[in-house]
C-alpha positions in Angstrom: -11.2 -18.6 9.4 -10.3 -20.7 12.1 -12.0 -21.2 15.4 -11.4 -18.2 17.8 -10.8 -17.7 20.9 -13.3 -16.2 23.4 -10.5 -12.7 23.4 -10.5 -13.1 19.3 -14.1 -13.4 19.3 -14.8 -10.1 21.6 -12.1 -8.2 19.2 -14.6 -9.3 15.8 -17.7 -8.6 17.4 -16.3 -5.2 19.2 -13.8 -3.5 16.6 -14.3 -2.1 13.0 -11.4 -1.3 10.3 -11.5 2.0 8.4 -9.5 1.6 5.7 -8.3 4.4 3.5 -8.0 3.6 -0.5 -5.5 6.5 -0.4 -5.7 9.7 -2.3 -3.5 11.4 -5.3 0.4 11.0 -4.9 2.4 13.1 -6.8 5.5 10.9 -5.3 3.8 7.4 -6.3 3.4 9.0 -10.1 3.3 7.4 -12.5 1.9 4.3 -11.1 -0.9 6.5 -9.9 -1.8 7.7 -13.2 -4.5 5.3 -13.7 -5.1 4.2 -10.5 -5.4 5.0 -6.1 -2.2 4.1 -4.3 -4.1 0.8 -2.9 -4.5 -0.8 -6.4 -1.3 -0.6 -7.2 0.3 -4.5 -7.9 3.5 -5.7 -5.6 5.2 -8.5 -5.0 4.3 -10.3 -8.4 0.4 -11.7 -7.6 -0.8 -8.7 -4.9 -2.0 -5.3 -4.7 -0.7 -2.9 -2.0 -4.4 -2.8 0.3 -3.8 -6.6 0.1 -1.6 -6.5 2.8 -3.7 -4.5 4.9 -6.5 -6.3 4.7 -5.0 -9.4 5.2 -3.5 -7.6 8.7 -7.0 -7.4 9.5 -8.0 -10.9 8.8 -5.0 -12.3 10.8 -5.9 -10.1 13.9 -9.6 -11.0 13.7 -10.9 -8.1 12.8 -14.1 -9.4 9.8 -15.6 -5.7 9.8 -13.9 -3.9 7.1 -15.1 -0.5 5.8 -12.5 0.3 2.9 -13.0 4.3 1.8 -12.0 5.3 -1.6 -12.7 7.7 -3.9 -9.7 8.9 -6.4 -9.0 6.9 -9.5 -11.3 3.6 -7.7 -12.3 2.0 -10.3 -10.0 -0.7 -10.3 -9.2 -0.8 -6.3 -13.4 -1.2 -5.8 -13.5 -4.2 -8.5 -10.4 -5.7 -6.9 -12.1 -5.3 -3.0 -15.3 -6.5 -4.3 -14.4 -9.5 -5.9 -11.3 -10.6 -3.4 -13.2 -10.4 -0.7 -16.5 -11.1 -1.1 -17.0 -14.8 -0.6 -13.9 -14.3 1.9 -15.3 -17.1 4.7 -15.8 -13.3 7.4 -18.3 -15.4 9.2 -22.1 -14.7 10.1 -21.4 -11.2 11.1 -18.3 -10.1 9.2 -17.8 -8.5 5.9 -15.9 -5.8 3.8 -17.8 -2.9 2.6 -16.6 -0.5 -0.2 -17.5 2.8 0.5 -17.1 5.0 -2.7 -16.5 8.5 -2.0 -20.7 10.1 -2.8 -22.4 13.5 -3.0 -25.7 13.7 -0.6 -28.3 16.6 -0.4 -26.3 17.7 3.0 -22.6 17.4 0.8 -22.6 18.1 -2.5 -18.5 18.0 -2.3 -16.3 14.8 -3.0 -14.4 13.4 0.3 -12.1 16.6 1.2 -10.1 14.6 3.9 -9.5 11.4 5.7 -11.2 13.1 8.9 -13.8 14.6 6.3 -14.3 10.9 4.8 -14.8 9.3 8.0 -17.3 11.6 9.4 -19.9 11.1 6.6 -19.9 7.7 6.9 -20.3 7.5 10.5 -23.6 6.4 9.6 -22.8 2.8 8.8 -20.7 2.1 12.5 -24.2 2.5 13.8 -25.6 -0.6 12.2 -23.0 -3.1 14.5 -22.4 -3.2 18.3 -18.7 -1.3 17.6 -17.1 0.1 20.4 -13.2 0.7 18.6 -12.6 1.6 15.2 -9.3 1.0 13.5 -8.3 3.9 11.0 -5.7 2.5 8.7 -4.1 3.6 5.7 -4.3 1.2 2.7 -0.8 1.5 1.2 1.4 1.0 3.5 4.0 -2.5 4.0 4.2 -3.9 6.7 2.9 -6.7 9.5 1.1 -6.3 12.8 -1.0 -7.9 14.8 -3.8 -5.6 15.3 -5.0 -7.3 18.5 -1.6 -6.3 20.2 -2.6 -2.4 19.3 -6.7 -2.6 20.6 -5.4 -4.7 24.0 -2.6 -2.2 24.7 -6.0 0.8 23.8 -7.8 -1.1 26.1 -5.3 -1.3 28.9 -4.2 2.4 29.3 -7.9 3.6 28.7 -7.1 5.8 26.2 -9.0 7.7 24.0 -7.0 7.3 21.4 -3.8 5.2 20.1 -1.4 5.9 17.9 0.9 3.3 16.6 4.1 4.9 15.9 7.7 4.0 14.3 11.0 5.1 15.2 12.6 4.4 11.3 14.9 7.4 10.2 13.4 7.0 6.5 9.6 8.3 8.0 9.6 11.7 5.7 6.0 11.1 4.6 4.4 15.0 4.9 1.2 13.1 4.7 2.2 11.8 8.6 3.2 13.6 11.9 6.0 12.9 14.1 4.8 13.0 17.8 6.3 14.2 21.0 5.6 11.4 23.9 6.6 11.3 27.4 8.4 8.1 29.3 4.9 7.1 30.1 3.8 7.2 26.4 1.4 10.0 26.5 1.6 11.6 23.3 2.4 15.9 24.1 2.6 17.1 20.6 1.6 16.7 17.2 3.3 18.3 14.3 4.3 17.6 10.5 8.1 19.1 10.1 8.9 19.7 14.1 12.1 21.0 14.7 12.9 18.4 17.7 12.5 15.3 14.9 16.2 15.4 14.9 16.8 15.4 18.9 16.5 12.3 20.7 13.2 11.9 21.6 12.0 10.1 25.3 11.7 6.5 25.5 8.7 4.7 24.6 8.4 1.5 27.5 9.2 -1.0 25.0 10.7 -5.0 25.3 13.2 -3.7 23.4 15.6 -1.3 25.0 16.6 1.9 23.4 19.6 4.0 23.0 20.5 7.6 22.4 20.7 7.1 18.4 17.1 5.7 18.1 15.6 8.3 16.0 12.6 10.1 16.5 9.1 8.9 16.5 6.8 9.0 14.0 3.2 8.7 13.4 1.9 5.3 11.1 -1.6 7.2 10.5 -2.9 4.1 12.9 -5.4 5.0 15.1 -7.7 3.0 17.7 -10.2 5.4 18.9 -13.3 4.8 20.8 -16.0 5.1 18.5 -18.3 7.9 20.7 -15.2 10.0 21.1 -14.7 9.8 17.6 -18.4 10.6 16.8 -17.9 13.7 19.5 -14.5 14.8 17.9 -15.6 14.7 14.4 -19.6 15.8 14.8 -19.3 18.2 17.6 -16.1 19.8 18.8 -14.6 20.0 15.2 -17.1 19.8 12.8 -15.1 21.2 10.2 -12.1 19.1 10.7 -10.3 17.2 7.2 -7.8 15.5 8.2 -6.9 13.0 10.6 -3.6 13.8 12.2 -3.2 17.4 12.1 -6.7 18.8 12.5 -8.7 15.9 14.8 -5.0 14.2 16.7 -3.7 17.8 17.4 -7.2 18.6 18.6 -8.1 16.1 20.9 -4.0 17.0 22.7 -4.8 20.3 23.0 -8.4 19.5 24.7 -6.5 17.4 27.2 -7.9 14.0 25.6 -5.9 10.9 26.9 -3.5 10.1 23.5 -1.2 7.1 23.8 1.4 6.1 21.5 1.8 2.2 20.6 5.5 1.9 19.4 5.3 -0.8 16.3 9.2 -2.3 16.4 8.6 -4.1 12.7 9.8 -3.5 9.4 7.2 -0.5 8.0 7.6 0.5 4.1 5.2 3.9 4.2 5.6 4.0 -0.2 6.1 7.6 0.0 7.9 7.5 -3.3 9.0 5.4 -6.3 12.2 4.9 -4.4 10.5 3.3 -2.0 8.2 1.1 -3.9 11.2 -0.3 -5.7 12.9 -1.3 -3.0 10.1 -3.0 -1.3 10.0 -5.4 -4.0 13.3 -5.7 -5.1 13.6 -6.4 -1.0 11.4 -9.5 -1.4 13.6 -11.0 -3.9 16.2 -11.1 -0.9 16.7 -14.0 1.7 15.7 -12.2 4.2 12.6 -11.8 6.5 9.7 -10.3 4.2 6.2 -8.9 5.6 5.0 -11.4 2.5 6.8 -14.3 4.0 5.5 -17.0 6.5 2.2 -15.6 7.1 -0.9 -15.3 5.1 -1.4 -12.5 2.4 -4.6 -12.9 0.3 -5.8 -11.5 -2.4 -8.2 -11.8 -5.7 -7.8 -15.5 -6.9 -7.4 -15.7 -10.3 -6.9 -19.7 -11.3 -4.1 -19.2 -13.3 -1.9 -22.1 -14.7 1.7 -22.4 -13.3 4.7 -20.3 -14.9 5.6 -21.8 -17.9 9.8 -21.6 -18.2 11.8 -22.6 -21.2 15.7 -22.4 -21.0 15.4 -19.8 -18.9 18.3 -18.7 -16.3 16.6 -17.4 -13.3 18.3 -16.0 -9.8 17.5 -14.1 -6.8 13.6 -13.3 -8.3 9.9 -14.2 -7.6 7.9 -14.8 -10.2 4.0 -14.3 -10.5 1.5 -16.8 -11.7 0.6 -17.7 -15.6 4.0 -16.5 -16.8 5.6 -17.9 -20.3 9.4 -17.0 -19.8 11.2 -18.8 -22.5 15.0 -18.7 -23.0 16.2 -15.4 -21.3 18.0 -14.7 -18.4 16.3 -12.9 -15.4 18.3 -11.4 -12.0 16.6 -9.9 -8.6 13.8 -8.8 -10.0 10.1 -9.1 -9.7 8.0 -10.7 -12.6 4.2 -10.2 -12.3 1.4 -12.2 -13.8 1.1 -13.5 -17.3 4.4 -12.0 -18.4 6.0 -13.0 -21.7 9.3 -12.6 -22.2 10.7 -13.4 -25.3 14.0 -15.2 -26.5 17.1 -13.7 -25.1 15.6 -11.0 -22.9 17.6 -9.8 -20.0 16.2 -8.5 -17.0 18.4 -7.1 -14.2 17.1 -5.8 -10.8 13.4 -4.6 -12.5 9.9 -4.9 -11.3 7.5 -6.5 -13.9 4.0 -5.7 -13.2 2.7 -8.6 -15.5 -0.5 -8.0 -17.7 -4.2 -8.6 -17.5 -4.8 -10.8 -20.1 -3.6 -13.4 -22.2 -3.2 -11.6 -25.6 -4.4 -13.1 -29.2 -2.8 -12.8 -31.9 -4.8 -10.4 -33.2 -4.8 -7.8 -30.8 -1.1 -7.4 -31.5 -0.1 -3.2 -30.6 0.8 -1.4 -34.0 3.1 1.3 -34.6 2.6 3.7 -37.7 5.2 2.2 -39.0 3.0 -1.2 -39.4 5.3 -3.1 -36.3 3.3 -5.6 -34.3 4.0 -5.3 -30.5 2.3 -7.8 -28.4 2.4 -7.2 -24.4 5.2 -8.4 -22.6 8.8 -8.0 -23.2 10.4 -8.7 -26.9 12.7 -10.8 -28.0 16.7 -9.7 -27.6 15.6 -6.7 -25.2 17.5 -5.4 -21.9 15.6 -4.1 -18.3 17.6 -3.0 -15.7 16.5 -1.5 -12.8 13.1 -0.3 -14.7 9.7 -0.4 -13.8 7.7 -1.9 -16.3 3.7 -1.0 -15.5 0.6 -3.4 -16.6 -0.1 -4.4 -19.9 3.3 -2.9 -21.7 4.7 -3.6 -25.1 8.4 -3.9 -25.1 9.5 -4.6 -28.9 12.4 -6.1 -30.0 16.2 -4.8 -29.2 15.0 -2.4 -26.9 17.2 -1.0 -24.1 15.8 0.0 -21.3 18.9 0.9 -19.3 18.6 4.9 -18.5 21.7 5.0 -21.0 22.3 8.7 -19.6 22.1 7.8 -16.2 19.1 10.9 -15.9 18.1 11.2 -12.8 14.3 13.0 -13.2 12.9 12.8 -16.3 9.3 13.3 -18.7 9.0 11.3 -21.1 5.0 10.7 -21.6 4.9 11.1 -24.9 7.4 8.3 -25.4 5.7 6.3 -23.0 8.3 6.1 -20.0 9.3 8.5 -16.9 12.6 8.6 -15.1 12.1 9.1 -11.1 15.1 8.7 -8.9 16.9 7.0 -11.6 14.0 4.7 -12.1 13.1 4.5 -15.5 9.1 3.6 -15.3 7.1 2.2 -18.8 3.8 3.9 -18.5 0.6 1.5 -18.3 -0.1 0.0 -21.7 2.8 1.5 -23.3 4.0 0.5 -26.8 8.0 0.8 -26.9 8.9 0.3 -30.7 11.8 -2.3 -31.6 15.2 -1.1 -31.2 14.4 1.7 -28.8 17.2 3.1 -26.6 17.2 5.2 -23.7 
């Protein structure tokens, strides 16, 4: 880290990160099959909690408490070992906390709110006096110190940071009603007013009568004793964040502000959505991966090796071998092979693992040898191709019946949105079609 300023310094001694691994997501399914929402690669060479994490570590924040609990496993290695030797300083750190049973709970996490309150425990061991509740899944850059001094100024009890984009749908976030001076009046999921014109937030930017309505990030700065009171004392039973503890505190008269956030937010509420964000990155155009630093687990990789290969409008991960095929706006992940006269059209690749021998080859009844990566003479358009996938020879992956939904587990693939995705560690066998 670099030297900080006397305000930077206050912000890493004074303010903690809660971060939320994120739960089960039927929209996100398949890629969360296997794994939590966090874990999930993007952008060639990251994972989505990457991002915020590395929000974090730009603001100054080194305390990092990252909460997880369904399908870990791969999110707490990837935490653990990215961020571990991470240069947080003498007092800063990032601290996986599984979701655990105690003699008090014998139940799993039921609830961001729910998660939160049994770890209140481990605030007490640092001189905190914000915490900053994020969720870790979400696309998108802020300055976090812009949120805690604009806390800090209104002497609020709590801050939301909120976005006015048309696309926020998420059921798993509120839309908020909030006066000129932005106090925050109302918290719902499916309001009725979403669709009216909602007041105006003071903002540098001024806005007009087709702005949208507001709605919530599932950011919060909250003062960490009226967090301990909300959670431990006036709703004890409370599970969630927004629509239990939020709508709470409103109703108790509790001073709620709302921080409008005027940048580019992808919430990943779908597969929709997840595709475009990284077919978006392919584009010339301003990305939240772009001129600012995103880290992540290094993994010493050798440069992408490219043979003959015609490349446009892509990114393309570390320790690929691409040899002569022709690749367009798409996103190739780490260690991919593709194979002689492979196309790929407007696809995300999510790379492999490892570097595969010889003799660990995928075989089909039929005695065919599939090795990971995509085969020789094969087509991808506008596919998502999970970790570790064989794609034969000749195969078309092209959703050939334009199907719109689709189950295809058994075969290895699901359609979503007209999305066809190739399950984790699929085998497709050569000349497959569909």
């Amino acid at each position: 880290m670099s030297r900080m300023s006397q305000s930077d310094a206050t912000m890493a001694k004074s303010v903690a990160a809660i971060v939320f691994g994120a739960g089960s997501d039927s929209g996100l399914y398949p890629l969360t099959r296997t794994r939590s929402k966090g874990a999930i690669p993007v952008a060639a060479n990251y994972r989505l909690i990457d991002i915020v994490v590395s929000n974090c570590i730009n603001s100054n924040i080194n305390k990092i408490y990252a909460l997880t609990q369904y399908n870990s496993t791969s999110l707490n290695s990837h935490l653990s070992r990215a961020y571990s030797n991470a240069g947080w300083g003498r007092e800063g750190f990032l601290e996986v906390i599984a979701a655990y049973q105690s003699l008090e709970e014998q139940d799993w996490f039921k609830g961001t709110a729910d998660a939160v309150r049994r770890c209140l425990w481990v605030l007490e061991e640092h001189p905190i006096v914000e915490c900053l509740v994020l969720p870790g899944h979400h696309l998108y850059r802020m300055d976090y110190e812009d949120l805690v001094r604009a806390h800090r100024n209104s002497s609020a009890d709590i801050t939301i940071a909120v976005s006015r984009t048309r696309e926020n749908e998420d059921p798993g976030f509120g839309f908020l009603k909030v006066s000129s001076r932005n106090e925050v009046l109302e918290y719902k999921e499916k309001p009725e007013w979403v669709s009216q014109n909602p007041p105006q937030l003071e903002s540098k930017r001024k806005w007009t009568q087709d702005s949208g309505y507001m709605g919530s990030m599932g950011i919060y700065v909250i003062k960490r004793d009226v967090m301990t009171k909300l959670l431990t004392e006036l709703f004890p039973k409370a599970k969630h964040f927004g629509i239990d503890v939020i709508s709470g505190a409103i109703s108790l008269g509790m001073k709620v502000e709302a921080y409008l956030y005027e940048g580019h937010w992808d919430h990943l509420s779908n597969i929709e959505a997840y595709y475009h964000a990284n077919i978006d990155y392919t584009k010339k155009k301003p990305s939240q991966f772009k001129d600012v630093p995103v880290y992540t687990l290094p993994r010493y990789l050798p440069p992408s090796s490219i043979t003959n290969a015609i490349i446009s409008d892509s990114v393309i991960g570390d320790g690929c071998i691409l040899n002569s095929c022709k690749i367009k706006g798409s996103v190739i992940g780490m260690r991919t092979l593709v194979g002689n006269g492979a196309e790929i059209e407007d696809s995300v690749i999510m790379g492999s693992d490892i570097y595969q021998m010889d003799d660990q080859h995928g075989k089909m009844k039929n005695g065919e040898e599939i090795p990971i990566g995509i085969g020789e003479q094969s087509q991808i358009r506008k596919a998502i191709i999970d970790k570790n996938a064989r794609i034969g020879k000749n195969v078309r992956i092209v959703n050939i019946d334009n199907v719109q939904e689709g189950e295809r587990e058994a075969n290895g693939y699901v359609i979503s949105g007209g999305i066809v995705i190739v399950l984790r560690s699929a085998v497709i066998p050569n000349g497959t079609i569909f």
